[in-house]
GUBAKOL-543541 format. One record per atom (N, C-alpha, C): residue in three letters; x, y, z. Coordinates in nm, 3 decimals. Layout:
# residues N
NODE  res       c1       c2       c3
NODE  ALA        X        Y        Z
...
END
This chain:
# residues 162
NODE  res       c1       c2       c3
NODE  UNK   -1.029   -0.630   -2.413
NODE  UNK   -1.120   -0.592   -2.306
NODE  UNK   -1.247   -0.536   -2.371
NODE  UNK   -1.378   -0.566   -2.346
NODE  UNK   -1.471   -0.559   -2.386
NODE  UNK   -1.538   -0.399   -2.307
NODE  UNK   -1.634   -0.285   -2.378
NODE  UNK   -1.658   -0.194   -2.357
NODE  UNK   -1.714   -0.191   -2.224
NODE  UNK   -1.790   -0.328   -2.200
NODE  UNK   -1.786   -0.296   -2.086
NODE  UNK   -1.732   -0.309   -1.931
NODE  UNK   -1.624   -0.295   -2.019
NODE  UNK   -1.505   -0.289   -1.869
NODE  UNK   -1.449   -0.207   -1.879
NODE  UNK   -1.473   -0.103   -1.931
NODE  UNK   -1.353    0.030   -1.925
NODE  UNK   -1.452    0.120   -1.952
NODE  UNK   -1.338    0.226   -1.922
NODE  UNK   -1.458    0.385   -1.894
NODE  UNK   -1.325    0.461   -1.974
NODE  UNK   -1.408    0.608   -1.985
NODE  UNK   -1.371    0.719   -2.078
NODE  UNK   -1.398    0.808   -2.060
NODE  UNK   -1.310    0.920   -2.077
NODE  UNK   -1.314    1.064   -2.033
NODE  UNK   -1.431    1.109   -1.968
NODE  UNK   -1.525    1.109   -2.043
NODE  UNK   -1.690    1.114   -2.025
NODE  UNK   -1.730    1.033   -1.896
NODE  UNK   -1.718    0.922   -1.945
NODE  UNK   -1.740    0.882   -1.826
NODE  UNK   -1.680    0.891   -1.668
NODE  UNK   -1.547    0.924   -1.637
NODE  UNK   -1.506    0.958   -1.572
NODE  UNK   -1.544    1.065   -1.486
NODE  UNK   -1.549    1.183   -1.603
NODE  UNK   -1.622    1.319   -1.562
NODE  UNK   -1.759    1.294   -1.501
NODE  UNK   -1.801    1.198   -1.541
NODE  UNK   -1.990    1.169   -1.497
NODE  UNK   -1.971    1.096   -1.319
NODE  UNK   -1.856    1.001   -1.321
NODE  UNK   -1.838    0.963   -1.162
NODE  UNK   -1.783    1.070   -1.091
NODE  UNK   -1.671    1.139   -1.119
NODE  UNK   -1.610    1.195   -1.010
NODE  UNK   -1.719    1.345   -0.948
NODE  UNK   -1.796    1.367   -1.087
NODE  UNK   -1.923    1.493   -1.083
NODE  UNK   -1.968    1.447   -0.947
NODE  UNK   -2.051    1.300   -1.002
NODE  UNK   -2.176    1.213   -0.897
NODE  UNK   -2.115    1.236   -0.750
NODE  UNK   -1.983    1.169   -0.741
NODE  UNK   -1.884    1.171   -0.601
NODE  UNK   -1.911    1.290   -0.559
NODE  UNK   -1.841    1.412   -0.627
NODE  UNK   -1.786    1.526   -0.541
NODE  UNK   -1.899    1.594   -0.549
NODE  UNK   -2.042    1.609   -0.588
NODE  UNK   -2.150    1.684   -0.640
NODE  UNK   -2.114    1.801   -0.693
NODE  UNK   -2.028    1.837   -0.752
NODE  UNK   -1.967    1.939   -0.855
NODE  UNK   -2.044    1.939   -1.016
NODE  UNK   -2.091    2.054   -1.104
NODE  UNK   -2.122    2.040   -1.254
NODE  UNK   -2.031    1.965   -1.339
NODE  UNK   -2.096    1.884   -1.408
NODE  UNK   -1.999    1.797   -1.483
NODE  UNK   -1.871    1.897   -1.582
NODE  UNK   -1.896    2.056   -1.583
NODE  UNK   -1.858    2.155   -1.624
NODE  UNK   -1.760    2.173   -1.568
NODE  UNK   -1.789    2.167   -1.427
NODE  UNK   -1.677    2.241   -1.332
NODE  UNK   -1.531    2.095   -1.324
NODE  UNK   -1.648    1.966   -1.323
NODE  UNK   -1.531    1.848   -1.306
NODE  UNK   -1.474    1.837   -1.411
NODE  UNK   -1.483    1.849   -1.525
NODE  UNK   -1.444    1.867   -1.636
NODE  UNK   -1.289    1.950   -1.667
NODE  UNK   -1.318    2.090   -1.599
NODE  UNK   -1.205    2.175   -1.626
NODE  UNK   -1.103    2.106   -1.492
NODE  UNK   -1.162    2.066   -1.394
NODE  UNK   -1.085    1.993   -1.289
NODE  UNK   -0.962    1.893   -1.374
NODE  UNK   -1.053    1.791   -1.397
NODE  UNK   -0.955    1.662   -1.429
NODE  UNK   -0.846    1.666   -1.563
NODE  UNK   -0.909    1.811   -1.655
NODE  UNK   -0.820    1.846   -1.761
NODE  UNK   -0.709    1.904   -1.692
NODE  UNK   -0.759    1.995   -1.587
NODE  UNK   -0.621    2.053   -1.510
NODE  UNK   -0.535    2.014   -1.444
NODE  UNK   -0.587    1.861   -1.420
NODE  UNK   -0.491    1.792   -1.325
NODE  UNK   -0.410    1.673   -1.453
NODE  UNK   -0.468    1.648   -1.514
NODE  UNK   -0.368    1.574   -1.670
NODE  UNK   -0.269    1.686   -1.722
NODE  UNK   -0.287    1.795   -1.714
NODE  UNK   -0.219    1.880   -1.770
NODE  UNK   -0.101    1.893   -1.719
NODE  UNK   -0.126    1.917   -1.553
NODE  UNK   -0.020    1.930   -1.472
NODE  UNK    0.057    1.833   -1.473
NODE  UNK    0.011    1.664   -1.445
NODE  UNK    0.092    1.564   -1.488
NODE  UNK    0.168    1.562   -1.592
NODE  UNK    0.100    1.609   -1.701
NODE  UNK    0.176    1.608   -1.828
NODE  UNK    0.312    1.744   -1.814
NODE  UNK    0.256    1.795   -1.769
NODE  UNK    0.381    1.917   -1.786
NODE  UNK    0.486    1.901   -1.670
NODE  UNK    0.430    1.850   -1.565
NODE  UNK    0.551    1.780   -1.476
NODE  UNK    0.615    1.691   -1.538
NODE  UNK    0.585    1.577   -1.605
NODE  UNK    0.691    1.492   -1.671
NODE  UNK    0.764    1.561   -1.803
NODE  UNK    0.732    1.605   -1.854
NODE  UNK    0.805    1.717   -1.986
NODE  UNK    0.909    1.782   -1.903
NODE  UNK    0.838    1.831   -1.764
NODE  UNK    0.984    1.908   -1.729
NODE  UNK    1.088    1.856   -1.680
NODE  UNK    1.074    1.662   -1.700
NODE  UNK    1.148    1.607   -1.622
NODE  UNK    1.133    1.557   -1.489
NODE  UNK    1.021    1.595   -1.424
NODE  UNK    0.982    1.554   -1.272
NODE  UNK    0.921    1.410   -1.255
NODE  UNK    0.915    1.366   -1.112
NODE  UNK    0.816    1.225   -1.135
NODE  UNK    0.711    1.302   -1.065
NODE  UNK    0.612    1.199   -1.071
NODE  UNK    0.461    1.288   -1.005
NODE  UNK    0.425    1.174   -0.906
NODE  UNK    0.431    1.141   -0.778
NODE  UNK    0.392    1.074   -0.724
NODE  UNK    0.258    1.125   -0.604
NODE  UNK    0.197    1.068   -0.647
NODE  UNK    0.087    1.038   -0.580
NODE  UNK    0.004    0.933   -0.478
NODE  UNK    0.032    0.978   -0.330
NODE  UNK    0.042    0.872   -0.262
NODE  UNK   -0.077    0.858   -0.257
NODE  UNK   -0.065    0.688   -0.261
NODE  UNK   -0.174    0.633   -0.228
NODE  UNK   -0.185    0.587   -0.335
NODE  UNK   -0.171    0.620   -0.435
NODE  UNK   -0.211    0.577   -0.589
NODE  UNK   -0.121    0.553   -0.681
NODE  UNK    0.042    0.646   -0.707
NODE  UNK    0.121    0.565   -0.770
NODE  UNK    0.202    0.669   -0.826
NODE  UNK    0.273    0.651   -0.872
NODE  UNK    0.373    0.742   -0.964
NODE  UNK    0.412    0.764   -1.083
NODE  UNK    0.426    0.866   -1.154
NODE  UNK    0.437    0.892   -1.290
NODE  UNK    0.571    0.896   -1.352
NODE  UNK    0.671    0.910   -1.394
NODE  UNK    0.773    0.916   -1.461
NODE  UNK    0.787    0.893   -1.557
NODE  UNK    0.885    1.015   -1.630
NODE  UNK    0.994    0.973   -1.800
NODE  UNK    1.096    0.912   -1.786
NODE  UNK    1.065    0.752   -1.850
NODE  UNK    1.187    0.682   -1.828
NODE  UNK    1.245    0.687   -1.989
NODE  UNK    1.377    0.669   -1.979
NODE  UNK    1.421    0.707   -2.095
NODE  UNK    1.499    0.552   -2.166
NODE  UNK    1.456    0.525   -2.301
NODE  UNK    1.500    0.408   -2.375
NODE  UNK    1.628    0.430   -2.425
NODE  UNK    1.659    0.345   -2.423
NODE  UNK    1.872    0.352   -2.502
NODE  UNK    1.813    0.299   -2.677
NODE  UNK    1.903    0.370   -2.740
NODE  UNK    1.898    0.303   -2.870
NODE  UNK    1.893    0.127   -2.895
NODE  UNK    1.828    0.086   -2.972
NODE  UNK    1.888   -0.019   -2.984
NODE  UNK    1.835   -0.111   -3.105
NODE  UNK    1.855   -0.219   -3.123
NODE  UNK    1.893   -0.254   -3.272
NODE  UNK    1.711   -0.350   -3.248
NODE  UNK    1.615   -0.341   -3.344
NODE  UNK    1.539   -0.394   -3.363
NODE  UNK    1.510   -0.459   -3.525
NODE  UNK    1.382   -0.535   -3.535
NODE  UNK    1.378   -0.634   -3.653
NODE  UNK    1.274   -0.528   -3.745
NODE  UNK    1.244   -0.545   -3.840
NODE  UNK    1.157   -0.545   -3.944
NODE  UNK    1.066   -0.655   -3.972
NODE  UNK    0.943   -0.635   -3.962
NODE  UNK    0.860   -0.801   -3.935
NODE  UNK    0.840   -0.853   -4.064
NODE  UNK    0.867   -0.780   -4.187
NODE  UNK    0.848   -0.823   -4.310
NODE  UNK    0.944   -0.862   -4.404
NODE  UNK    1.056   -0.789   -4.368
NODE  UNK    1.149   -0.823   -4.401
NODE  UNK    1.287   -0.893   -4.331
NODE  UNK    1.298   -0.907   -4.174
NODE  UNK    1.321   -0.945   -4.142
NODE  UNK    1.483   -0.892   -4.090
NODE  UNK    1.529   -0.752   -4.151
NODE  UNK    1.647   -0.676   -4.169
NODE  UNK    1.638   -0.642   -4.069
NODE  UNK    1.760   -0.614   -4.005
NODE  UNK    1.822   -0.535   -3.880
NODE  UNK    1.781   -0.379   -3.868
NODE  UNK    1.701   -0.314   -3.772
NODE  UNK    1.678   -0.142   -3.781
NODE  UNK    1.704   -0.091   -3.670
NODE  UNK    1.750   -0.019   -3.681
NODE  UNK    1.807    0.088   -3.539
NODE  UNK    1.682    0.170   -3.469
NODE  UNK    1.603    0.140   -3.374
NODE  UNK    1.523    0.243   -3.347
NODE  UNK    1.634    0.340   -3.219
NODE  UNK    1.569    0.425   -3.243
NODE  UNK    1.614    0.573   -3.191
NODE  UNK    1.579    0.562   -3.019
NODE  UNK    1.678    0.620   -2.961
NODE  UNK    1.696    0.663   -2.764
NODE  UNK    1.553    0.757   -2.813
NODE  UNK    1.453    0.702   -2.716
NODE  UNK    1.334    0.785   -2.679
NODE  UNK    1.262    0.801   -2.525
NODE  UNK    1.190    0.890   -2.463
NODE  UNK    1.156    0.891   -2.363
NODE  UNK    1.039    0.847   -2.359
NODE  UNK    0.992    0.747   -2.259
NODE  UNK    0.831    0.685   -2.249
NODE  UNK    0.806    0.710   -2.132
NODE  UNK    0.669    0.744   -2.085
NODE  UNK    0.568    0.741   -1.959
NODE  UNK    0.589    0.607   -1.865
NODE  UNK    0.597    0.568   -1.775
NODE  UNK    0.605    0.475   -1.658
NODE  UNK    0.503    0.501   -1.578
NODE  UNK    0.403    0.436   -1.555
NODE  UNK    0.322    0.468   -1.410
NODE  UNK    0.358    0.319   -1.332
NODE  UNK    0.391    0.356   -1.205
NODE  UNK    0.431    0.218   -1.101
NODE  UNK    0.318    0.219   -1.000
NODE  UNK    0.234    0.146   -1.010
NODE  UNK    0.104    0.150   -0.902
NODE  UNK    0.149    0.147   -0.776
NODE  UNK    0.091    0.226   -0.670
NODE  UNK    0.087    0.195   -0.503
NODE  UNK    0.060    0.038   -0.456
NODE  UNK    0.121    0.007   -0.350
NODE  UNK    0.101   -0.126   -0.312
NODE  UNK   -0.067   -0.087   -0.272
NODE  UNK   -0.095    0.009   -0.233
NODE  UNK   -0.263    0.053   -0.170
NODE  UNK   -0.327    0.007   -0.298
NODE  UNK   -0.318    0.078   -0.408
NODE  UNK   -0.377    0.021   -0.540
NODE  UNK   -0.340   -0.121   -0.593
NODE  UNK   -0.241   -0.158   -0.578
NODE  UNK   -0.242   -0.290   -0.607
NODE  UNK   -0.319   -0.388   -0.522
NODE  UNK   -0.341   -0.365   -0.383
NODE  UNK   -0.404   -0.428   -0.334
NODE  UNK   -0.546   -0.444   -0.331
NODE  UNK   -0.600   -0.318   -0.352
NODE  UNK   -0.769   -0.283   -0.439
NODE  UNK   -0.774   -0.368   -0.530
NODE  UNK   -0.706   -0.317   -0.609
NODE  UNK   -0.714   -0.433   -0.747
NODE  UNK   -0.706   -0.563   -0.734
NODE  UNK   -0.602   -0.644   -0.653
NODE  UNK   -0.606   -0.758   -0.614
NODE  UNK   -0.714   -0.813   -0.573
NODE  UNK   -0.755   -0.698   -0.487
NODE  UNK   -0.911   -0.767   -0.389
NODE  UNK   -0.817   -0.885   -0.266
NODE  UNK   -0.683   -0.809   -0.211
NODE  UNK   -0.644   -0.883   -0.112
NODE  UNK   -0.712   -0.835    0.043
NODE  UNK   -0.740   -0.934    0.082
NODE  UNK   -0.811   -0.878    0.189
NODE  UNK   -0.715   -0.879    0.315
NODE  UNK   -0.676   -0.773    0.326
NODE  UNK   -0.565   -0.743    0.392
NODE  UNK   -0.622   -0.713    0.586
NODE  UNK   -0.705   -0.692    0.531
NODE  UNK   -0.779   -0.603    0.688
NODE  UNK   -0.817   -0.746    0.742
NODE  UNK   -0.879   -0.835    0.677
NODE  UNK   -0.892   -0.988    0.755
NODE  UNK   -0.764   -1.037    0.766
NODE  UNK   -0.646   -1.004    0.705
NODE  UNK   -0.559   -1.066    0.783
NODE  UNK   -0.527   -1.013    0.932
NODE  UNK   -0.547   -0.863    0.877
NODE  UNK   -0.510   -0.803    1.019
NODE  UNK   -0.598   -0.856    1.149
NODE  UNK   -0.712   -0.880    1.154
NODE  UNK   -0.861   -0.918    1.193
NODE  UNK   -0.733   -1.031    1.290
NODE  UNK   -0.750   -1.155    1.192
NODE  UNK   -0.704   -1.274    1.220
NODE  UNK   -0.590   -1.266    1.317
NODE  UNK   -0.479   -1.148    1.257
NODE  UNK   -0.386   -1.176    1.378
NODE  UNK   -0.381   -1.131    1.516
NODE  UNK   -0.484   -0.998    1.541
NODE  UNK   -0.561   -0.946    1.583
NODE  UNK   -0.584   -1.057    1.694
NODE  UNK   -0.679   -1.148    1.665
NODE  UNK   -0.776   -1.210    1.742
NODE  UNK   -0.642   -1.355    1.784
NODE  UNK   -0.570   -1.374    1.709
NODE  UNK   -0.425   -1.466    1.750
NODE  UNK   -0.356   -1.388    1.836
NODE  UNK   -0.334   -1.256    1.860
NODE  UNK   -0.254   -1.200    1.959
NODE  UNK   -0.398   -1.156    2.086
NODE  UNK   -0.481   -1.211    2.072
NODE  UNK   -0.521   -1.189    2.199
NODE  UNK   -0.635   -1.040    2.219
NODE  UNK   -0.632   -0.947    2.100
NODE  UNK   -0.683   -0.817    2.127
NODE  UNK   -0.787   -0.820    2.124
NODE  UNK   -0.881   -0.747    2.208
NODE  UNK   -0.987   -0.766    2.236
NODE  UNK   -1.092   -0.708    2.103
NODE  UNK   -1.237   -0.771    2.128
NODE  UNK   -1.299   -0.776    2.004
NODE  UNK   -1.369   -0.643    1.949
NODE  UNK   -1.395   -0.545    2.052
NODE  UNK   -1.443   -0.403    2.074
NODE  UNK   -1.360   -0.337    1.971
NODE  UNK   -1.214   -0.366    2.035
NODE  UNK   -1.074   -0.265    1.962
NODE  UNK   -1.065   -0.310    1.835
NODE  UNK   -1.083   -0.454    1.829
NODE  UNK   -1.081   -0.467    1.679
NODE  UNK   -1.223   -0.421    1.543
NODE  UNK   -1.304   -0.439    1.638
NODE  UNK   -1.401   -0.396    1.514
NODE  UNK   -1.393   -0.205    1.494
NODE  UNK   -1.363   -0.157    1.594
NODE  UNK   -1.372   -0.032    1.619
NODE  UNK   -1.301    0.072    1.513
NODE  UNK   -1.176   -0.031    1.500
NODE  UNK   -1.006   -0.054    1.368
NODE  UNK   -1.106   -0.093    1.256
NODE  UNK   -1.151   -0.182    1.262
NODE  UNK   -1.178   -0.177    1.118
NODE  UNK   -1.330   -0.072    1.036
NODE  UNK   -1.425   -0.086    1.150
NODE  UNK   -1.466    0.004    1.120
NODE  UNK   -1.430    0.141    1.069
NODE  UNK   -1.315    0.208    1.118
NODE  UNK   -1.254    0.331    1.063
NODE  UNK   -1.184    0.298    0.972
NODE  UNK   -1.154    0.179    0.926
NODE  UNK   -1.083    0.119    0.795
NODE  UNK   -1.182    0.169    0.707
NODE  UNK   -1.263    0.090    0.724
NODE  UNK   -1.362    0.054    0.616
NODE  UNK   -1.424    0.196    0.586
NODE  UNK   -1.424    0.279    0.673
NODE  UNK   -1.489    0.446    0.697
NODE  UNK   -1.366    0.472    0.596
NODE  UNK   -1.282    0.468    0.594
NODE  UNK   -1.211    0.546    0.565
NODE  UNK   -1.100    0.698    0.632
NODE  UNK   -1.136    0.654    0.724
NODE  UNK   -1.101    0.765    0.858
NODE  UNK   -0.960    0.692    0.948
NODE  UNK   -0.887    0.584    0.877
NODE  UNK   -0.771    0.568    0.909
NODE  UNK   -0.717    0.454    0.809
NODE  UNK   -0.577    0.438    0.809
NODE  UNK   -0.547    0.399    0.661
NODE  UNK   -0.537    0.217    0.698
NODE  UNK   -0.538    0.176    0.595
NODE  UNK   -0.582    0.015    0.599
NODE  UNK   -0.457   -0.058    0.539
NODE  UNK   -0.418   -0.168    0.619
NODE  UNK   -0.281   -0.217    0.551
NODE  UNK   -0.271   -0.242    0.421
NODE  UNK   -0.154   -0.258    0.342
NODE  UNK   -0.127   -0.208    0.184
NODE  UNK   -0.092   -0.348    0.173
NODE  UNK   -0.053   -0.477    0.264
NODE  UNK    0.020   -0.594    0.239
NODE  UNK   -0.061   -0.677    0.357
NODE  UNK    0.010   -0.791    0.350
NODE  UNK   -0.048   -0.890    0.467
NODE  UNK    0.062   -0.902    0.551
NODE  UNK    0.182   -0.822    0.541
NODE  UNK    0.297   -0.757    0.606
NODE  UNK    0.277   -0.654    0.670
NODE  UNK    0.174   -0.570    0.662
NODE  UNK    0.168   -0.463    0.694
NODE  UNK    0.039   -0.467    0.762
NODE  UNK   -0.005   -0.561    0.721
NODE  UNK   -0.150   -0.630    0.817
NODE  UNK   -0.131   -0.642    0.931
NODE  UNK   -0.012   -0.740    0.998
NODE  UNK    0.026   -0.801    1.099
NODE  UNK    0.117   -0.705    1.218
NODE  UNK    0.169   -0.584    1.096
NODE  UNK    0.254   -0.502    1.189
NODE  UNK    0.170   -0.411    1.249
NODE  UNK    0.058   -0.413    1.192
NODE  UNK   -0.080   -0.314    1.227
NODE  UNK   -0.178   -0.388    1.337
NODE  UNK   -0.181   -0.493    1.356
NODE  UNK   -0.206   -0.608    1.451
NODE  UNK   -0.137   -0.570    1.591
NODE  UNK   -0.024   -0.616    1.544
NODE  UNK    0.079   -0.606    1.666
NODE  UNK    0.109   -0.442    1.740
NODE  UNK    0.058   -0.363    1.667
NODE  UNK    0.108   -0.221    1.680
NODE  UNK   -0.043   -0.199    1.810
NODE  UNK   -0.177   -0.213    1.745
NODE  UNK   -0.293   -0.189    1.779
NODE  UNK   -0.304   -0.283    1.897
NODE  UNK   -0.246   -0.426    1.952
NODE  UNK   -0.255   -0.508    2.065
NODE  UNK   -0.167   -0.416    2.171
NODE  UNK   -0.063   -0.355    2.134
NODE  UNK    0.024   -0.317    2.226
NODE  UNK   -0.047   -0.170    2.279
NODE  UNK   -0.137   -0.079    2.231
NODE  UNK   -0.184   -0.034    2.267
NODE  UNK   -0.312    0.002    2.331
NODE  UNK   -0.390   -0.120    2.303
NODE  UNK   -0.499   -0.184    2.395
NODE  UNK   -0.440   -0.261    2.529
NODE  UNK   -0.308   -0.316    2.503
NODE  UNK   -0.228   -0.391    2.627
NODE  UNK   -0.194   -0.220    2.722
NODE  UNK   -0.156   -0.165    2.653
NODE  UNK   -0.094   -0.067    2.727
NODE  UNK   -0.202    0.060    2.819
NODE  UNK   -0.348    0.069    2.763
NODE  UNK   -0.443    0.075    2.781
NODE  UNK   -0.498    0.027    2.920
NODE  UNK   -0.480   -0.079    2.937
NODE  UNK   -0.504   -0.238    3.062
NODE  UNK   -0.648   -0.279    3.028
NODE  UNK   -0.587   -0.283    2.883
NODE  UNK   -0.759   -0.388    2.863
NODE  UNK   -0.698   -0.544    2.796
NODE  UNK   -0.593   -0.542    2.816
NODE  UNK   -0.555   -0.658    2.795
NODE  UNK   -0.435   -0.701    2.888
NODE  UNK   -0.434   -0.863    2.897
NODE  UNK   -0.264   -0.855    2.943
NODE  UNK   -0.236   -1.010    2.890
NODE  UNK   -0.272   -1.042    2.752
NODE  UNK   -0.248   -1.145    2.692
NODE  UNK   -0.124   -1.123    2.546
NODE  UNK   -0.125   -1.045    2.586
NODE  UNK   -0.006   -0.961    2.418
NODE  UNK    0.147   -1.033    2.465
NODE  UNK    0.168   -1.160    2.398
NODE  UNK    0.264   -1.200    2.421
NODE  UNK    0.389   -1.094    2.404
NODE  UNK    0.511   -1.088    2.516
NODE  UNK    0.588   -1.020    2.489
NODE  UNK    0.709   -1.041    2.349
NODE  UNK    0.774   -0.903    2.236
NODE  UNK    0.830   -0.969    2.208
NODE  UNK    1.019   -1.026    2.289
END
Protein backbone atom coordinates (compact mmCIF):
# COMPACT_ATOMS: atom_id res chain seq x y z
CA UNK A 1 0.00 0.00 0.00
CA UNK A 2 1.42 3.14 -1.11
CA UNK A 3 1.77 6.30 1.49
CA UNK A 4 -0.75 7.57 0.07
CA UNK A 5 -3.36 5.50 1.27
CA UNK A 6 -2.80 5.27 4.80
CA UNK A 7 -2.62 7.66 7.64
CA UNK A 8 -0.67 7.82 11.03
CA UNK A 9 -0.91 8.75 14.42
CA UNK A 10 -0.29 12.34 13.38
CA UNK A 11 -2.36 12.27 11.07
CA UNK A 12 -5.19 10.95 12.73
CA UNK A 13 -4.78 13.43 15.58
CA UNK A 14 -4.90 16.28 12.73
CA UNK A 15 -8.64 14.75 11.48
CA UNK A 16 -10.32 13.91 14.54
CA UNK A 17 -8.81 17.75 16.01
CA UNK A 18 -10.43 19.28 12.45
CA UNK A 19 -13.88 17.07 13.26
CA UNK A 20 -14.33 17.69 16.92
CA UNK A 21 -12.59 21.39 16.89
CA UNK A 22 -10.58 20.32 19.94
CA UNK A 23 -6.31 21.34 20.21
CA UNK A 24 -4.49 18.84 18.46
CA UNK A 25 -3.04 18.70 22.29
CA UNK A 26 -6.15 17.97 23.82
CA UNK A 27 -7.00 15.17 20.82
CA UNK A 28 -3.89 13.83 21.30
CA UNK A 29 -4.14 12.90 25.08
CA UNK A 30 -7.81 11.76 23.93
CA UNK A 31 -6.95 9.02 21.40
CA UNK A 32 -3.76 7.89 23.59
CA UNK A 33 -6.39 7.39 26.31
CA UNK A 34 -8.66 5.55 24.46
CA UNK A 35 -5.68 2.93 22.92
CA UNK A 36 -4.69 2.59 26.31
CA UNK A 37 -7.91 1.57 27.59
CA UNK A 38 -8.28 -0.90 24.68
CA UNK A 39 -5.04 -2.13 25.39
CA UNK A 40 -5.55 -2.69 29.05
CA UNK A 41 -9.00 -4.16 28.50
CA UNK A 42 -7.58 -6.92 26.40
CA UNK A 43 -4.50 -7.68 28.89
CA UNK A 44 -7.15 -8.05 31.38
CA UNK A 45 -8.76 -10.49 29.29
CA UNK A 46 -11.94 -8.53 28.18
CA UNK A 47 -13.29 -8.05 24.51
CA UNK A 48 -13.89 -4.36 23.68
CA UNK A 49 -16.71 -4.04 21.47
CA UNK A 50 -17.63 -1.14 19.94
CA UNK A 51 -20.81 -0.77 18.26
CA UNK A 52 -20.97 0.30 15.21
CA UNK A 53 -17.41 -0.28 14.51
CA UNK A 54 -16.23 -3.67 15.72
CA UNK A 55 -14.61 -5.62 18.32
CA UNK A 56 -11.39 -6.24 19.92
CA UNK A 57 -10.28 -9.50 21.47
CA UNK A 58 -7.29 -11.93 22.84
CA UNK A 59 -7.60 -14.86 20.95
CA UNK A 60 -5.37 -17.38 22.09
CA UNK A 61 -3.02 -19.80 19.63
CA UNK A 62 -2.46 -23.61 20.60
CA UNK A 63 1.07 -24.75 20.22
CA UNK A 64 1.92 -26.14 17.22
CA UNK A 65 4.53 -27.66 15.05
CA UNK A 66 5.92 -25.20 12.35
CA UNK A 67 8.84 -25.25 9.47
CA UNK A 68 12.15 -23.48 9.38
CA UNK A 69 12.36 -21.79 5.84
CA UNK A 70 16.04 -22.49 5.56
CA UNK A 71 16.40 -25.38 6.75
CA UNK A 72 13.47 -26.90 6.35
CA UNK A 73 13.40 -28.83 10.11
CA UNK A 74 10.38 -29.30 12.13
CA UNK A 75 10.00 -26.27 15.17
CA UNK A 76 7.60 -26.07 17.82
CA UNK A 77 6.34 -22.54 18.12
CA UNK A 78 4.94 -21.77 21.52
CA UNK A 79 0.69 -21.32 22.72
CA UNK A 80 0.58 -17.43 22.40
CA UNK A 81 -2.11 -14.79 22.69
CA UNK A 82 -2.85 -12.46 19.51
CA UNK A 83 -5.19 -9.30 19.00
CA UNK A 84 -8.43 -10.10 16.74
CA UNK A 85 -10.38 -7.10 15.57
CA UNK A 86 -13.82 -8.46 13.75
CA UNK A 87 -15.26 -5.39 11.83
CA UNK A 88 -19.10 -4.30 12.22
CA UNK A 89 -21.29 -5.30 9.34
CA UNK A 90 -21.89 -1.06 9.55
CA UNK A 91 -18.09 -0.87 8.76
CA UNK A 92 -17.94 -3.43 6.45
CA UNK A 93 -20.45 -1.98 4.56
CA UNK A 94 -18.67 1.67 4.41
CA UNK A 95 -15.86 -0.01 3.23
CA UNK A 96 -17.64 -1.99 0.70
CA UNK A 97 -19.32 1.15 -0.59
CA UNK A 98 -22.60 -1.17 -0.55
CA UNK A 99 -25.27 0.93 -1.15
CA UNK A 100 -27.56 -0.36 1.09
CA UNK A 101 -29.98 2.69 1.55
CA UNK A 102 -30.77 2.33 -2.43
CA UNK A 103 -31.69 -0.91 -1.80
CA UNK A 104 -33.87 0.13 0.83
CA UNK A 105 -35.06 3.18 -1.61
CA UNK A 106 -35.91 0.42 -4.24
CA UNK A 107 -37.92 -1.75 -2.06
CA UNK A 108 -39.43 1.11 -0.63
CA UNK A 109 -40.84 2.34 -3.89
CA UNK A 110 -41.76 -1.81 -4.83
CA UNK A 111 -43.87 -1.90 -1.69
CA UNK A 112 -45.75 1.00 -2.63
CA UNK A 113 -44.45 3.78 0.12
CA UNK A 114 -44.94 6.92 -0.62
CA UNK A 115 -42.13 9.24 -1.98
CA UNK A 116 -42.25 12.13 0.87
CA UNK A 117 -41.67 9.14 3.60
CA UNK A 118 -39.05 7.86 1.69
CA UNK A 119 -36.82 10.70 1.04
CA UNK A 120 -37.59 12.06 4.50
CA UNK A 121 -35.78 8.20 5.74
CA UNK A 122 -33.13 8.78 3.90
CA UNK A 123 -32.49 12.08 4.41
CA UNK A 124 -32.02 11.34 8.25
CA UNK A 125 -29.88 8.46 6.96
CA UNK A 126 -27.69 10.37 5.24
CA UNK A 127 -27.93 13.20 8.33
CA UNK A 128 -27.03 10.83 10.35
CA UNK A 129 -29.91 11.26 12.82
CA UNK A 130 -31.15 7.62 12.34
CA UNK A 131 -29.24 4.47 11.67
CA UNK A 132 -28.91 3.16 7.99
CA UNK A 133 -29.17 -0.55 7.07
CA UNK A 134 -25.82 -2.61 7.73
CA UNK A 135 -26.95 -5.33 4.79
CA UNK A 136 -29.32 -5.44 1.83
CA UNK A 137 -31.17 -7.75 4.44
CA UNK A 138 -31.56 -5.27 6.63
CA UNK A 139 -32.36 -2.83 3.83
CA UNK A 140 -35.57 -4.53 3.00
CA UNK A 141 -36.59 -5.24 6.66
CA UNK A 142 -36.23 -1.43 7.05
CA UNK A 143 -38.46 -1.00 3.88
CA UNK A 144 -41.06 -3.14 5.06
CA UNK A 145 -40.92 -1.88 8.70
CA UNK A 146 -41.17 2.05 7.40
CA UNK A 147 -44.31 1.01 4.66
CA UNK A 148 -46.21 -0.44 7.54
CA UNK A 149 -46.01 2.61 9.30
CA UNK A 150 -46.85 5.11 6.68
CA UNK A 151 -49.77 2.31 5.89
CA UNK A 152 -50.70 2.57 9.41
CA UNK A 153 -50.51 6.37 9.32
CA UNK A 154 -53.43 6.24 6.24
CA UNK A 155 -51.16 7.56 3.82
CA UNK A 156 -51.08 4.54 2.16
CA UNK A 157 -53.21 1.43 1.52
CA UNK A 158 -51.03 -0.33 -1.09
CA UNK A 159 -48.60 -2.32 1.53
CA UNK A 160 -49.30 -5.68 0.42
CA UNK A 161 -50.38 -7.75 3.38
CA UNK A 162 -48.00 -10.28 4.79
Amino acid sequence: MDKANRINIGDLINIVSAKTRQTKLVTEDIIHATFKAIEDELTAGRQVNIISFGKFEAKERNERTGRNPKTKEPVLIAARKRVKFTASDLLNSKVDHTDNIGIMVKHMRELGCTEDHISQLVHSMREGTCFSPTSPVRAKEIARKQCRITKAAGKQSTLPDD
